[in-house]
PDB file of N, CA, C and O in Angstrom, chain B, residues numbered from 101:
ATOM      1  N   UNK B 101      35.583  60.998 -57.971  1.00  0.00           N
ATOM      2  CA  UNK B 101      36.268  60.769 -56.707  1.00  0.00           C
ATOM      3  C   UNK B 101      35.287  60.767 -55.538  1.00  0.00           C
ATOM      4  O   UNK B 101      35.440  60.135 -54.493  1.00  0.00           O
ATOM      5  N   UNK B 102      34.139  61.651 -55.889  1.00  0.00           N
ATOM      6  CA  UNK B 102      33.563  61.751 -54.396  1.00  0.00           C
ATOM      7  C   UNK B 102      32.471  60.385 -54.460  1.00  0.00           C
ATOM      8  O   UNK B 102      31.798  60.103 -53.469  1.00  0.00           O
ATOM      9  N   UNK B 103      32.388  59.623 -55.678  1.00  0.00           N
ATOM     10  CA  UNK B 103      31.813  57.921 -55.783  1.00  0.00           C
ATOM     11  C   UNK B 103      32.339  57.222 -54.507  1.00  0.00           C
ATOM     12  O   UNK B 103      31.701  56.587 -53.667  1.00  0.00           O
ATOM     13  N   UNK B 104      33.642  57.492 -54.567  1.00  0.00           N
ATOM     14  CA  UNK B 104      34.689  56.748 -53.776  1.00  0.00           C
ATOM     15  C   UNK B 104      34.832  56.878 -52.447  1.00  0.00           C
ATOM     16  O   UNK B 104      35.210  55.979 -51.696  1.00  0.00           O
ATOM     17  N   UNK B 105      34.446  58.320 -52.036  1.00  0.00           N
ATOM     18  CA  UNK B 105      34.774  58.313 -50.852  1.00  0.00           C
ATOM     19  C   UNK B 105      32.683  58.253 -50.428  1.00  0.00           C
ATOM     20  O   UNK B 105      32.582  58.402 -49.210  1.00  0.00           O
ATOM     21  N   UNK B 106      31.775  58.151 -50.842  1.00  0.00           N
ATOM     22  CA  UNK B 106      30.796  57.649 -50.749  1.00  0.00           C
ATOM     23  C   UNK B 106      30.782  56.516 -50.181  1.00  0.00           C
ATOM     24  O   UNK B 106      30.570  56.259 -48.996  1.00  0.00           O
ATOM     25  N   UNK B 107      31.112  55.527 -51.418  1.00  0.00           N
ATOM     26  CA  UNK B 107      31.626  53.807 -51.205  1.00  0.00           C
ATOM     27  C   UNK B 107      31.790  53.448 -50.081  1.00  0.00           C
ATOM     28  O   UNK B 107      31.103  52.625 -49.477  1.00  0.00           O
ATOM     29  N   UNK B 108      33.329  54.416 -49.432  1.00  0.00           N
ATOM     30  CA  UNK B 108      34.217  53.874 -47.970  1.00  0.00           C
ATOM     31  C   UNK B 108      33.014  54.416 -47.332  1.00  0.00           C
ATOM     32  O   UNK B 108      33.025  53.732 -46.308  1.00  0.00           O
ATOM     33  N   UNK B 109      32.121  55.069 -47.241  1.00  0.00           N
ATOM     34  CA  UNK B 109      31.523  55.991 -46.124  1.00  0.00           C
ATOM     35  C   UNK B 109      30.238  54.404 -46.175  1.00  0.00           C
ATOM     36  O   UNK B 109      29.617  54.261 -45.122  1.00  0.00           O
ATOM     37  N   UNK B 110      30.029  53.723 -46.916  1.00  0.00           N
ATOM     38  CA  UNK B 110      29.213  52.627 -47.282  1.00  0.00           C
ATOM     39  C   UNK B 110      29.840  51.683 -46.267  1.00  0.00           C
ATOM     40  O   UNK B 110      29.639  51.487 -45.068  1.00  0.00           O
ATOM     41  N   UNK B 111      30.836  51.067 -47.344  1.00  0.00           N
ATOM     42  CA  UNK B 111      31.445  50.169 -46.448  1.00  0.00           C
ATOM     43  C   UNK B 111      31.546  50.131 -45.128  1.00  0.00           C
ATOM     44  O   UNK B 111      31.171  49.152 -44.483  1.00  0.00           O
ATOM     45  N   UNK B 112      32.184  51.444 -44.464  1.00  0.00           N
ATOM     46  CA  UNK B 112      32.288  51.429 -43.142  1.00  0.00           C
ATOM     47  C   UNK B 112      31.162  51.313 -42.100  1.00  0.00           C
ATOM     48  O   UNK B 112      31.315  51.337 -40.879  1.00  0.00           O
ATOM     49  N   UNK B 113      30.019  51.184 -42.768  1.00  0.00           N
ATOM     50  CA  UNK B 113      28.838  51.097 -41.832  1.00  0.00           C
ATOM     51  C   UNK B 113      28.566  49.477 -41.438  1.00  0.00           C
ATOM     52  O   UNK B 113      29.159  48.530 -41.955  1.00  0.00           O
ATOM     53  N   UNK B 114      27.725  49.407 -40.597  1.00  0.00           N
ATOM     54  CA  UNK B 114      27.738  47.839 -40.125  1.00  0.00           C
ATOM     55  C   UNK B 114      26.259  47.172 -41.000  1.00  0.00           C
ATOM     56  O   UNK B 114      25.183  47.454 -40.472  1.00  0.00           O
ATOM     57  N   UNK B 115      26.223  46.407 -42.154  1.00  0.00           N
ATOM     58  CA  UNK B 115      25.286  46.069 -42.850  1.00  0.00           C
ATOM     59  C   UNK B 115      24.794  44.869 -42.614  1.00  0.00           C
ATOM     60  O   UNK B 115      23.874  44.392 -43.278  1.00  0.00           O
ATOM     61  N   UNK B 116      25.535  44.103 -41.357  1.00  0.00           N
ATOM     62  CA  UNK B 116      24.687  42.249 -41.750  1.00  0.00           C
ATOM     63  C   UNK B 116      23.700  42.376 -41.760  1.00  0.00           C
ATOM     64  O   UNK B 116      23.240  41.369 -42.298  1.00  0.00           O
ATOM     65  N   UNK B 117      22.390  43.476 -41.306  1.00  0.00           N
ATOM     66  CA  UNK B 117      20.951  42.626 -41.502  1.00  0.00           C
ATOM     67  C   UNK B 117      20.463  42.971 -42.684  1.00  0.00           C
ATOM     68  O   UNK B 117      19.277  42.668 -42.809  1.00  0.00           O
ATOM     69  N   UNK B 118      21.015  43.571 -43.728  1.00  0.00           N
ATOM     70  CA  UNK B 118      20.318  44.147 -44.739  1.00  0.00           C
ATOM     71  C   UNK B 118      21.384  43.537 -45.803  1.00  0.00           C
ATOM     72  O   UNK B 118      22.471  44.074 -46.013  1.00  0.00           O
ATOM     73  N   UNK B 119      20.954  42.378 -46.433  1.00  0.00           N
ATOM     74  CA  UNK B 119      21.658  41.449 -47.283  1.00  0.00           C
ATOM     75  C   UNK B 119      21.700  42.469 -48.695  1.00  0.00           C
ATOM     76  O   UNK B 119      22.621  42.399 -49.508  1.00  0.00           O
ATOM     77  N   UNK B 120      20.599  43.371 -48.823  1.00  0.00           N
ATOM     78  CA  UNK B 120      20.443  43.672 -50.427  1.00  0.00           C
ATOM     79  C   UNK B 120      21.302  45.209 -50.781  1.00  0.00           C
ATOM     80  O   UNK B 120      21.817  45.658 -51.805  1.00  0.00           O
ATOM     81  N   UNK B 121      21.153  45.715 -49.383  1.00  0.00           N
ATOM     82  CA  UNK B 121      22.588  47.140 -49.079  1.00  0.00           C
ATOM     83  C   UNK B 121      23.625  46.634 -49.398  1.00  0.00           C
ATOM     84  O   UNK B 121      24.460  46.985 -50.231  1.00  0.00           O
ATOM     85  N   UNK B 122      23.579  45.681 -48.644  1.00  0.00           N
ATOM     86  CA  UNK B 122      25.032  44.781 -49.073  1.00  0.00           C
ATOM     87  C   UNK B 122      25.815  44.397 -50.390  1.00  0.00           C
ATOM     88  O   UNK B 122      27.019  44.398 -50.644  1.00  0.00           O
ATOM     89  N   UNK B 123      24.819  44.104 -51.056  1.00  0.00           N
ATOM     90  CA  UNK B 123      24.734  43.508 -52.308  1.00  0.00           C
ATOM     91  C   UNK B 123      24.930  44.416 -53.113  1.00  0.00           C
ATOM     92  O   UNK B 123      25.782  44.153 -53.962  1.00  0.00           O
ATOM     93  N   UNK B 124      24.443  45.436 -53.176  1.00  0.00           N
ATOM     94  CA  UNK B 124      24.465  46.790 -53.659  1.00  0.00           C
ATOM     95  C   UNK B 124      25.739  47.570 -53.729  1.00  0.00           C
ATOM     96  O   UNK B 124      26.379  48.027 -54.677  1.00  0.00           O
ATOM     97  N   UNK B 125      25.963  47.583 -52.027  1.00  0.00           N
ATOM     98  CA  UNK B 125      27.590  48.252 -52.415  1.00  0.00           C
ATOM     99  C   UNK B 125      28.661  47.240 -53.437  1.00  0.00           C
ATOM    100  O   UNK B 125      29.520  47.724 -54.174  1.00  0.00           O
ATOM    101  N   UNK B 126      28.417  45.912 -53.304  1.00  0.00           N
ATOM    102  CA  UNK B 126      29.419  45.366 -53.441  1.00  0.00           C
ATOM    103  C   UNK B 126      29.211  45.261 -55.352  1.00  0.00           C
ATOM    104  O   UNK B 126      30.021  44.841 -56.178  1.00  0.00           O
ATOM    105  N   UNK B 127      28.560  45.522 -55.449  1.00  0.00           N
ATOM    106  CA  UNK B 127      28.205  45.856 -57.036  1.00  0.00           C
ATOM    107  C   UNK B 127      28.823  47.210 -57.392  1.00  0.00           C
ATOM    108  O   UNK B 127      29.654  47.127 -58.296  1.00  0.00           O
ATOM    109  N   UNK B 128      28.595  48.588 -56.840  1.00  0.00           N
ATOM    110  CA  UNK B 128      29.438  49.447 -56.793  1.00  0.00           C
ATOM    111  C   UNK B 128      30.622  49.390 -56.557  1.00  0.00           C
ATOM    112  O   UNK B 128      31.420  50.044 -57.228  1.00  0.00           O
ATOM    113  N   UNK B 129      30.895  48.824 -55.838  1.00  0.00           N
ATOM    114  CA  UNK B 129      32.634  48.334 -56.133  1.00  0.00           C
ATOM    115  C   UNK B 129      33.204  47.577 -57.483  1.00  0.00           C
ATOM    116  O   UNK B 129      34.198  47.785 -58.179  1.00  0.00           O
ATOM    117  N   UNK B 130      32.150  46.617 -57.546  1.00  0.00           N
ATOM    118  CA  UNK B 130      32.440  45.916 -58.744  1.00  0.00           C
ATOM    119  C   UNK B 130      32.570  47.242 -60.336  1.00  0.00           C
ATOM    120  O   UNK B 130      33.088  47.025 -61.432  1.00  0.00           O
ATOM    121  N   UNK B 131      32.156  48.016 -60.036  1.00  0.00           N
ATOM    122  CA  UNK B 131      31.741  48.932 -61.252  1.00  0.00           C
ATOM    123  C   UNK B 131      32.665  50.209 -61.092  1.00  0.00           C
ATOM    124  O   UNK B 131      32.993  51.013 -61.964  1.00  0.00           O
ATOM    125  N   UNK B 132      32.973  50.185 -59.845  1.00  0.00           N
ATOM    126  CA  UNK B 132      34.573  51.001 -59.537  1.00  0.00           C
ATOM    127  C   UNK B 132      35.628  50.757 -59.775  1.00  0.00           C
ATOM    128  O   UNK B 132      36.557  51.564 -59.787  1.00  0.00           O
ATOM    129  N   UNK B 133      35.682  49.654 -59.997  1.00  0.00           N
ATOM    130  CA  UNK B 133      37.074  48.670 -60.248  1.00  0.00           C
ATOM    131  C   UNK B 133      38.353  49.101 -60.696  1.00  0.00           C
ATOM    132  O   UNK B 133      39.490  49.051 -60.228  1.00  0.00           O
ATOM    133  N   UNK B 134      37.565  49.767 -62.283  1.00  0.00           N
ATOM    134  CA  UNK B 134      38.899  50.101 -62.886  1.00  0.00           C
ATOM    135  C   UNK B 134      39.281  51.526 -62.323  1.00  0.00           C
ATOM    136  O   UNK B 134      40.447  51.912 -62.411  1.00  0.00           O
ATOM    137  N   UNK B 135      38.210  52.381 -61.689  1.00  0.00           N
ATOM    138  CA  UNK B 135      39.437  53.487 -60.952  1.00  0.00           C
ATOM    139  C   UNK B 135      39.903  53.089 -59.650  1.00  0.00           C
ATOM    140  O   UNK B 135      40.643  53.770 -58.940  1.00  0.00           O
ATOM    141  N   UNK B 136      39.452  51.996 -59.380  1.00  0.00           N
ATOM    142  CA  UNK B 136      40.236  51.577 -57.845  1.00  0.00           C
ATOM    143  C   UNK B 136      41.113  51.318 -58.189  1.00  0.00           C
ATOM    144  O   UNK B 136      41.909  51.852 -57.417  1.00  0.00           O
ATOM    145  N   UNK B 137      42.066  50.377 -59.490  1.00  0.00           N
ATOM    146  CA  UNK B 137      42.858  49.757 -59.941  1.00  0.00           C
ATOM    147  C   UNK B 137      43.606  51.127 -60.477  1.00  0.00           C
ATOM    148  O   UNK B 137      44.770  51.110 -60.076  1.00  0.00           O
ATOM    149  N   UNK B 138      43.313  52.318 -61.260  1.00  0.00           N
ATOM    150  CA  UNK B 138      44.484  52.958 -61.190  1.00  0.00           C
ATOM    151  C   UNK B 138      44.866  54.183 -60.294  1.00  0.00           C
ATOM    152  O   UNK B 138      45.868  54.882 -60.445  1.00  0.00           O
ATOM    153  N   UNK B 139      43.848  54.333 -59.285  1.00  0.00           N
ATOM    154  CA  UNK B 139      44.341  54.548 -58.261  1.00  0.00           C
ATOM    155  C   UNK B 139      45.920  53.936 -57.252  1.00  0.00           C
ATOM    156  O   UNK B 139      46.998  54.374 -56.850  1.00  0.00           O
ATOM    157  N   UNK B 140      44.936  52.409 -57.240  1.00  0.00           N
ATOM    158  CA  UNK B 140      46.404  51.716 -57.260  1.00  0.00           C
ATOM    159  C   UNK B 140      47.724  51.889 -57.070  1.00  0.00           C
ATOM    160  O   UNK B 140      48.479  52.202 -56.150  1.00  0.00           O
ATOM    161  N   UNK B 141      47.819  51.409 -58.919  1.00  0.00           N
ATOM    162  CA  UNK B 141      48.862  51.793 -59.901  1.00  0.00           C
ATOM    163  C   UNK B 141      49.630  53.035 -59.553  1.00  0.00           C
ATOM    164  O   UNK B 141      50.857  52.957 -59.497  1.00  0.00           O
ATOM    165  N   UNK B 142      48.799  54.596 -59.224  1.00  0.00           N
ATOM    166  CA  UNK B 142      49.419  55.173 -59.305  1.00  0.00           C
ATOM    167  C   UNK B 142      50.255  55.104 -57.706  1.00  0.00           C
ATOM    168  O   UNK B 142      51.431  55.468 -57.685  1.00  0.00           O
ATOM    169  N   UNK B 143      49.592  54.625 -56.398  1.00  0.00           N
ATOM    170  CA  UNK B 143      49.936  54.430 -55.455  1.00  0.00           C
ATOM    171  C   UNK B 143      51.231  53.918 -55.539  1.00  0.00           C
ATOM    172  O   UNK B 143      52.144  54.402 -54.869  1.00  0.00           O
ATOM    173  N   UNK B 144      51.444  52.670 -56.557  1.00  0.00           N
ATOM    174  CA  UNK B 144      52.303  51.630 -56.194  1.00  0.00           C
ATOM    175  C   UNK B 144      53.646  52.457 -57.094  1.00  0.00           C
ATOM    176  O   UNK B 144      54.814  52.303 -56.737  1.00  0.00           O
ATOM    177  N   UNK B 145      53.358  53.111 -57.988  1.00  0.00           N
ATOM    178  CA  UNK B 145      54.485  54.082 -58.651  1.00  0.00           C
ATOM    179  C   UNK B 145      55.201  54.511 -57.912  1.00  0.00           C
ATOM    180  O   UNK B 145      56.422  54.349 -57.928  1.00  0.00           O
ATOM    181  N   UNK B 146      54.138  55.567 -56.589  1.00  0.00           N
ATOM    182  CA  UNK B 146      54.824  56.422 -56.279  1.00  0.00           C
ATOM    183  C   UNK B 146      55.978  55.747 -55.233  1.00  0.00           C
ATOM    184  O   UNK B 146      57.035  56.280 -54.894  1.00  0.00           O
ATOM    185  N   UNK B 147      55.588  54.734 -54.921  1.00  0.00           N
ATOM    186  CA  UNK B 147      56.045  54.005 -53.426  1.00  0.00           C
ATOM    187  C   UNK B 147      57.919  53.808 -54.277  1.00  0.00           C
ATOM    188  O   UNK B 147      59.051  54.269 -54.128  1.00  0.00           O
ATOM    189  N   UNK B 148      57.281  52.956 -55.038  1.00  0.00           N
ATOM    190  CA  UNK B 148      58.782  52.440 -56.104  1.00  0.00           C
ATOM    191  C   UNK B 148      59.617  53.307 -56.426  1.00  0.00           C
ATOM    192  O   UNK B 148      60.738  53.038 -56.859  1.00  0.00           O
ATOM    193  N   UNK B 149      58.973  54.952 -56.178  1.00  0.00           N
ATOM    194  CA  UNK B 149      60.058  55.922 -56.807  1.00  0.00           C
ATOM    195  C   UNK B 149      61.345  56.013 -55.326  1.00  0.00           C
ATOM    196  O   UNK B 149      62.364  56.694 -55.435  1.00  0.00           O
TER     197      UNK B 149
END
């Protein structure tokens, strides 16, 4: 979990001049995927209950 809130702490920074930071997080996301996805899931459960 604390990958994740790393990530957002990534994302939220301002990266256009550094193409390869960039590139980087967005690979970490790519490799987060499947707990972003049941994170999700469990989000979208709870909403439906």
């Amino acid at each position: 979990m604390y990958e994740l809130r790393d990530l957002r702490n990534e994302i939220a920074q301002d990266y256009e001049s550094n193409d390869q930071l960039a590139i980087n997080i967005l690979n970490n996301i790519f490799e987060l995927k499947n707990e972003l996805e049941k994170i999700l899931n469990s989000v979208n459960s709870l909403i439906e209950k």
